[in-house]
Kinemage of the C-alpha trace (Angstrom):
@kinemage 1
@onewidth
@group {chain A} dominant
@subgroup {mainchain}
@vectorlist {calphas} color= white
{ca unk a 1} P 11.255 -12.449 -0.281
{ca unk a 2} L 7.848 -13.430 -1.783
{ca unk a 3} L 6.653 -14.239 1.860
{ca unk a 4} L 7.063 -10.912 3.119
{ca unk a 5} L 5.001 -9.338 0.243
{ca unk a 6} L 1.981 -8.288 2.207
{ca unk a 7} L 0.105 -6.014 0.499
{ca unk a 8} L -3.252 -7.242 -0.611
{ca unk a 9} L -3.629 -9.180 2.980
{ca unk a 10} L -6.577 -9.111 5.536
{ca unk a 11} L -5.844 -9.360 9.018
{ca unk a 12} L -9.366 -10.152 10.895
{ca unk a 13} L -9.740 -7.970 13.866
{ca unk a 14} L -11.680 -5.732 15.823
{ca unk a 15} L -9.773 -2.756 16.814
{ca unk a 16} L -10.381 0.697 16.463
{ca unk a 17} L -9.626 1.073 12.814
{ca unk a 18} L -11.136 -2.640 11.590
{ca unk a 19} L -14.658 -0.989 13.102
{ca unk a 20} L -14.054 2.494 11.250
{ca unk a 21} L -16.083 3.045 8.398
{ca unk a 22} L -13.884 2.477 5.210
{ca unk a 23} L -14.871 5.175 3.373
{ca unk a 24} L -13.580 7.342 6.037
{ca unk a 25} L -10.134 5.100 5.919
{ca unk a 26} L -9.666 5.680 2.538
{ca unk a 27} L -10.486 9.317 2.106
{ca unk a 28} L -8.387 9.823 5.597
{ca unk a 29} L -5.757 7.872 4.446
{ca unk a 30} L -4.940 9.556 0.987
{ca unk a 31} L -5.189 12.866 2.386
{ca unk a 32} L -2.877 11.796 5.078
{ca unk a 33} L -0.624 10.901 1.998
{ca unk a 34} L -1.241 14.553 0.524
{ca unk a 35} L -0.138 16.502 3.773
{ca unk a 36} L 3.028 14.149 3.919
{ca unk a 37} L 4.035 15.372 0.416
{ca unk a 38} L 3.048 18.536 0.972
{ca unk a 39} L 4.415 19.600 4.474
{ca unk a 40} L 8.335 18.784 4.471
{ca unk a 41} L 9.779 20.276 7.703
{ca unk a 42} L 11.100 18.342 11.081
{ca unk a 43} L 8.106 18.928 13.502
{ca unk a 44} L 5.973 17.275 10.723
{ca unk a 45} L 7.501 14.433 9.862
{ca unk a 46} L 7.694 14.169 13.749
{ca unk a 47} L 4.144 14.124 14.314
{ca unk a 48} L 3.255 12.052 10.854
{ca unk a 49} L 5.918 9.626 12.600
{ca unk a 50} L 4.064 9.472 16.186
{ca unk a 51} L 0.342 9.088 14.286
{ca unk a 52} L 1.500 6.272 11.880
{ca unk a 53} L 3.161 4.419 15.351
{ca unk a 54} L -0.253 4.875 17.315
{ca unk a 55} L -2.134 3.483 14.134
{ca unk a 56} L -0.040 0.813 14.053
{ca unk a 57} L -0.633 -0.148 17.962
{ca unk a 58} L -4.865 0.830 17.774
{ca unk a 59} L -4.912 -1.818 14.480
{ca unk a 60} L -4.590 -4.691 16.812
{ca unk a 61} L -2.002 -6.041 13.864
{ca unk a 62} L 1.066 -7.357 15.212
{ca unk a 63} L 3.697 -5.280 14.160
{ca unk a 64} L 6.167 -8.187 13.062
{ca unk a 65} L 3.868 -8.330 10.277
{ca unk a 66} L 3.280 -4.388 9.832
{ca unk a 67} L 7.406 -4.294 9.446
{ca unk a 68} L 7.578 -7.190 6.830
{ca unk a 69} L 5.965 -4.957 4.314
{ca unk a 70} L 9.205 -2.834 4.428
{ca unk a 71} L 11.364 -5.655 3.592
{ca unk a 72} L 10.382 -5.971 -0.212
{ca unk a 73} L 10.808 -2.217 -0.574
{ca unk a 74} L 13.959 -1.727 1.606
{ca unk a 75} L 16.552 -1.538 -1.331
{ca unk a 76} L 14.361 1.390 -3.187
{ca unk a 77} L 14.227 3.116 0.428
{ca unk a 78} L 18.339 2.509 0.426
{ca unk a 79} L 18.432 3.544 -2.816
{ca unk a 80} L 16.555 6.666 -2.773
{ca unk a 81} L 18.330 7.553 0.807
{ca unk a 82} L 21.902 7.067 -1.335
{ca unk a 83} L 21.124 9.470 -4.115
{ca unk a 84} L 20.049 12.657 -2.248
{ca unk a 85} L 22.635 12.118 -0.389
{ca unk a 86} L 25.195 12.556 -2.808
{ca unk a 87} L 22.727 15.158 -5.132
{ca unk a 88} L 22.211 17.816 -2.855
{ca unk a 89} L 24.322 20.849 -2.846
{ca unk a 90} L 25.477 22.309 0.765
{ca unk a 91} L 27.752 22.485 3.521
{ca unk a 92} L 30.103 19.372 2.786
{ca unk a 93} L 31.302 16.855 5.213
{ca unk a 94} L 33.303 14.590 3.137
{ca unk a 95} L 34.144 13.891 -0.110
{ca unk a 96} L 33.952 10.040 -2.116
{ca unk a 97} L 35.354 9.936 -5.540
{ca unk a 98} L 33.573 12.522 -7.365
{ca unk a 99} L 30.653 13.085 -5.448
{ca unk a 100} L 30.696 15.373 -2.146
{ca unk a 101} L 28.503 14.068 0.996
{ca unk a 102} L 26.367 17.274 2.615
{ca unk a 103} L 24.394 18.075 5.767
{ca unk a 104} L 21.604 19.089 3.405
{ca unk a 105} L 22.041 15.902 1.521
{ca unk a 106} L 21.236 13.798 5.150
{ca unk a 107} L 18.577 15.844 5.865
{ca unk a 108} L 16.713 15.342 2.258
{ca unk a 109} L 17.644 11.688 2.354
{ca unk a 110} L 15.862 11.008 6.019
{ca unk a 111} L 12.979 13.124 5.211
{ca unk a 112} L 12.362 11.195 1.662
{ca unk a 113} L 13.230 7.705 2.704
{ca unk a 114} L 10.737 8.577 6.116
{ca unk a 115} L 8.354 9.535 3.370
{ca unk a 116} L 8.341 6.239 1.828
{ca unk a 117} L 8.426 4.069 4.836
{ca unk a 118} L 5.154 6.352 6.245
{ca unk a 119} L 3.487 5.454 2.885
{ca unk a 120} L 4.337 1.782 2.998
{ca unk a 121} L 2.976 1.381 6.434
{ca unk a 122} L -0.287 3.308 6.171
{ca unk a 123} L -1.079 1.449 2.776
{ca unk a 124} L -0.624 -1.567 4.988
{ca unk a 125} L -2.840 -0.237 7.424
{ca unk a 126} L -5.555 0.197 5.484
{ca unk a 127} L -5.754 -3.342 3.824
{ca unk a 128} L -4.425 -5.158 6.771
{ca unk a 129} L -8.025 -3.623 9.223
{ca unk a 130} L -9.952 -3.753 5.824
{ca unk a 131} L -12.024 -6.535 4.495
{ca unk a 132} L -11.999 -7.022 0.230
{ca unk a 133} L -15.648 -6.678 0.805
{ca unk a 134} L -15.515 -3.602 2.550
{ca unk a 135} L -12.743 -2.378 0.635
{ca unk a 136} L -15.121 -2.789 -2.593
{ca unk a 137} L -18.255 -1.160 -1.080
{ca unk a 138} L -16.311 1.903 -0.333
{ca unk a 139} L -14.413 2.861 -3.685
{ca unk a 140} L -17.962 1.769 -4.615
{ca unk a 141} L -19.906 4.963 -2.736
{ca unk a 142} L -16.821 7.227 -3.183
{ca unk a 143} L -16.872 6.969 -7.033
{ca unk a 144} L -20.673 6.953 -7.251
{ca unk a 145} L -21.065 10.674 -7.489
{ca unk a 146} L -18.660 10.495 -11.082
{ca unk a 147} L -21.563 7.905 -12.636
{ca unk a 148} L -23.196 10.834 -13.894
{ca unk a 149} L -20.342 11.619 -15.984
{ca unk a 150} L -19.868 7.836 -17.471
{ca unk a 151} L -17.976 6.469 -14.677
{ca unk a 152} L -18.596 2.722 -14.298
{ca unk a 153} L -18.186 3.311 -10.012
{ca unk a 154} L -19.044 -0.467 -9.149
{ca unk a 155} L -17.333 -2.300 -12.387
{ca unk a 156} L -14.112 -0.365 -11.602
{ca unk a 157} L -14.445 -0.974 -7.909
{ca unk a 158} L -15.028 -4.556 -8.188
{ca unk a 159} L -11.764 -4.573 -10.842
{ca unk a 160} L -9.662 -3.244 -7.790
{ca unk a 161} L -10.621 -4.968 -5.523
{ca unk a 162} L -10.451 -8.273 -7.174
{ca unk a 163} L -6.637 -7.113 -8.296
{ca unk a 164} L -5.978 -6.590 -4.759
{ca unk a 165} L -7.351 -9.656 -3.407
{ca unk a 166} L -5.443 -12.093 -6.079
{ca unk a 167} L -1.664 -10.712 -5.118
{ca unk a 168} L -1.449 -13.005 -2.214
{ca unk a 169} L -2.514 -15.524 -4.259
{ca unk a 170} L -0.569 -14.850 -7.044
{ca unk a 171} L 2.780 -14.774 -4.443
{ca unk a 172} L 1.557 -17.912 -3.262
{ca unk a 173} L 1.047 -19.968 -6.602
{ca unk a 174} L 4.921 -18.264 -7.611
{ca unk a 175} L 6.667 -19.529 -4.611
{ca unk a 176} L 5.324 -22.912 -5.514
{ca unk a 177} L 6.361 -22.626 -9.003
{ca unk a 178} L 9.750 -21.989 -7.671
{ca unk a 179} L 10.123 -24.551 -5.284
{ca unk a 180} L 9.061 -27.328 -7.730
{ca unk a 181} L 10.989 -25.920 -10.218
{ca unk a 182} L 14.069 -25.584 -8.336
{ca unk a 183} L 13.288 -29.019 -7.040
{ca unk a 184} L 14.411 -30.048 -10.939
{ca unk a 185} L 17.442 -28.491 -10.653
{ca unk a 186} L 16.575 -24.666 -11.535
{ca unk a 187} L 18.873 -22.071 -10.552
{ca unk a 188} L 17.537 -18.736 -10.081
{ca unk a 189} L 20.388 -17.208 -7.719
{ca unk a 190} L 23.745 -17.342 -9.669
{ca unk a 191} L 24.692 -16.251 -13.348
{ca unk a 192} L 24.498 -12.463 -14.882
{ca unk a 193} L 21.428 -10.631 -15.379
{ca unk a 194} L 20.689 -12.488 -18.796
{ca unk a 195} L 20.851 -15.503 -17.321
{ca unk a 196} L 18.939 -14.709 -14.424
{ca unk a 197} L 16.202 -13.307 -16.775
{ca unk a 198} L 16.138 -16.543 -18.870
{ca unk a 199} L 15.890 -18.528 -15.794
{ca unk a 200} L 12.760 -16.827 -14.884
{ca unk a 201} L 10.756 -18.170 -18.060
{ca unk a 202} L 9.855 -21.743 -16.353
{ca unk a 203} L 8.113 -19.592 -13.996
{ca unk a 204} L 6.117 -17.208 -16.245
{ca unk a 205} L 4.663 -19.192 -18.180
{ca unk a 206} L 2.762 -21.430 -15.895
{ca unk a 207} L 2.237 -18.520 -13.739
{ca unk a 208} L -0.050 -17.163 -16.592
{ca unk a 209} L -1.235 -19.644 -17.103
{ca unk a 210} L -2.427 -20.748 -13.542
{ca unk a 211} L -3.660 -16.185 -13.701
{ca unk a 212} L -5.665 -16.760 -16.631
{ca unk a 213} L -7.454 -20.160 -15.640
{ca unk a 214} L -8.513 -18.585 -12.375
{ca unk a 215} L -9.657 -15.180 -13.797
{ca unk a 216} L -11.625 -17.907 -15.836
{ca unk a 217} L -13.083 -19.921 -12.979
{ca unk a 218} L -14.081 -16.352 -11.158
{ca unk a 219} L -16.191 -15.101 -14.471
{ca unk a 220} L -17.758 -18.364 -14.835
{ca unk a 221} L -18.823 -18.952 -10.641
{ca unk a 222} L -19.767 -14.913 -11.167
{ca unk a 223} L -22.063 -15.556 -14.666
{ca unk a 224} L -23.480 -18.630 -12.230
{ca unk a 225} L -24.256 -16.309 -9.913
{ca unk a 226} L -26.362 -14.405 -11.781
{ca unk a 227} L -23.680 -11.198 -11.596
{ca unk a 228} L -25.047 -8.682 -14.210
{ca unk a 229} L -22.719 -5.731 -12.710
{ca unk a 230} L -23.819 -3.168 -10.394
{ca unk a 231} L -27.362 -2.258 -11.827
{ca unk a 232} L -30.064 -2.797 -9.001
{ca unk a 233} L -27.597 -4.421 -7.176
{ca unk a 234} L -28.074 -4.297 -3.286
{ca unk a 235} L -25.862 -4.904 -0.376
{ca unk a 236} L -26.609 -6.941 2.805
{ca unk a 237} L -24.806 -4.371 5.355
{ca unk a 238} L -24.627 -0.845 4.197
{ca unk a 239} L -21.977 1.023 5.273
{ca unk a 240} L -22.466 3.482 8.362
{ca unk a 241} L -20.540 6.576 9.880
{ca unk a 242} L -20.763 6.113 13.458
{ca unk a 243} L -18.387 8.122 16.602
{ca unk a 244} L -15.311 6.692 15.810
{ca unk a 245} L -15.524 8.176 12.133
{ca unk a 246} L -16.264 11.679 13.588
{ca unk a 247} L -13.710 11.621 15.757
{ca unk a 248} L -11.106 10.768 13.702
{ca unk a 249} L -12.395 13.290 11.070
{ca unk a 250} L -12.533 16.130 13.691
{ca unk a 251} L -8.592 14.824 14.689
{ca unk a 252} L -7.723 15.149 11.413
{ca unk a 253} L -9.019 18.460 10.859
{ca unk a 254} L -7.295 19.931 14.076
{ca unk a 255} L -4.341 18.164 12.240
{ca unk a 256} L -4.387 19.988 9.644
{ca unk a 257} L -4.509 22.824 11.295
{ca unk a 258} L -2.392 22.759 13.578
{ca unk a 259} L 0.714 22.032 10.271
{ca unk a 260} L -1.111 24.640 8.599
{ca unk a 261} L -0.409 27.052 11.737
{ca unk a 262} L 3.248 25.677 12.281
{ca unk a 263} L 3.876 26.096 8.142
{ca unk a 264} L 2.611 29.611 8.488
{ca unk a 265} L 4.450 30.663 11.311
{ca unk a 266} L 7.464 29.405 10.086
């Protein structure tokens, strides 16, 4: 399970999206997450659907390794599918113990578990065709304009990123942990939940520990580096908006539209 965690991972590229500007990724991306929340009907799911699959075939990432970011997640997709499809009142189809299976209750389950699974994937997207680097520089400009309200943009960019960029480590250094341990004879796949739970303290422990000595060795190479935090701090290759970004902007706003129009009309 632990090896098909990939959030947090950088595939190196150069695709259409890995030569987008990732400012525009990330303000394109959570508004694509907006208009999937807030339009709900067949025709856009549909077309959220068909963008996410061309995304997915423009990133250049092979989609084995799109996919394996579902697996981690698949039991909260099952899950979630499971209870509106007992929950929701309607026309019934059959009925199991006390609860009564609906059309409605389907239809809500698709559209919710297709929620999740288009949210999983373009998340991916975005750190899969996006370096760390990159990825700081632009929460960096976007949260600039807030400094005038107290807003530490760069400190709280740099804390994000560097979160994001340790969870493959971390994965790594627990899979490790738990082969060595179960190399001693550790069991962590049969017993109750308590026992499960106590089994898992050979692991924490040196797991924080191994957390806190390299959040240690990264302040100490930073203070070598003479890192003072973002005041007069300069980068070697500022960010730039270039054709791609405008056309996908302009795509996005015909987009919009266009679900606006089909909402409307509806």
């Amino acid at each position: 399970m632990l090896s098909n965690i990939t959030i947090g991972q950088y595939f190196p590229g150069n695709s259409i999206l890995h030569r987008m500007d990732p400012r525009v990724k990330v303000l394109l991306l959570l508004l694509f997450l907006l208009e999937v929340f807030l339009f709900s009907n067949a025709v856009a799911y549909g077309i959220f659907s068909a963008i996410t699959l061309v995304m997915m075939l423009l990133s250049g990432v092979p989609l084995c390794m799109l996919l394996r970011s579902l697996k981690p997640l698949w039991w909260i997709i099952l899950f979630t599918f499971v209870i509106h499809l007992f929950s929701n009142p309607g026309t019934p189809i059959a009925t199991v113990w006390l609860f009564t299976l609906t059309w409605e209750g389907i239809q809500m389950g698709c559209f919710i578990s297709l929620r999740l699974i288009l949210l999983i994937l373009m998340s991916s997207l975005l750190t899969f065709t996006t370096s760390p680097l990159k990825l700081t520089d632009a929460m960096e400009s976007l949260l600039s304009p807030f400094r005038r309200f107290g807003l530490p943009a760069h400190e709280l960019a740099m804390m994000m990123t560097i979160a994001l960029r340790f969870i493959p480590t971390l994965i790594e250094e627990t899979d490790k942990i738990m082969k060595a341990q179960q190399s001693r004879g550790a069991d962590f796949t049969t017993g109750n939940v308590m026992k499960r739970l106590r089994n898992m303290v050979p692991i924490l422990v040196p797991l924080f520990l191994s957390a806190f000595r390299r959040a240690d060795e990264l302040a100490m190479a930073m203070e070598a580096r003479c890192y003072r935090g973002g005041i007069g701090r300069t980068q070697m290759k500022s960010l730039k908006t270039g054709g791609i970004d405008y056309l996908a902007i302009g795509g996005f706003v015909i987009l919009t539209a266009a679900l606006l129009g089909i909402k409307l009309s509806t």
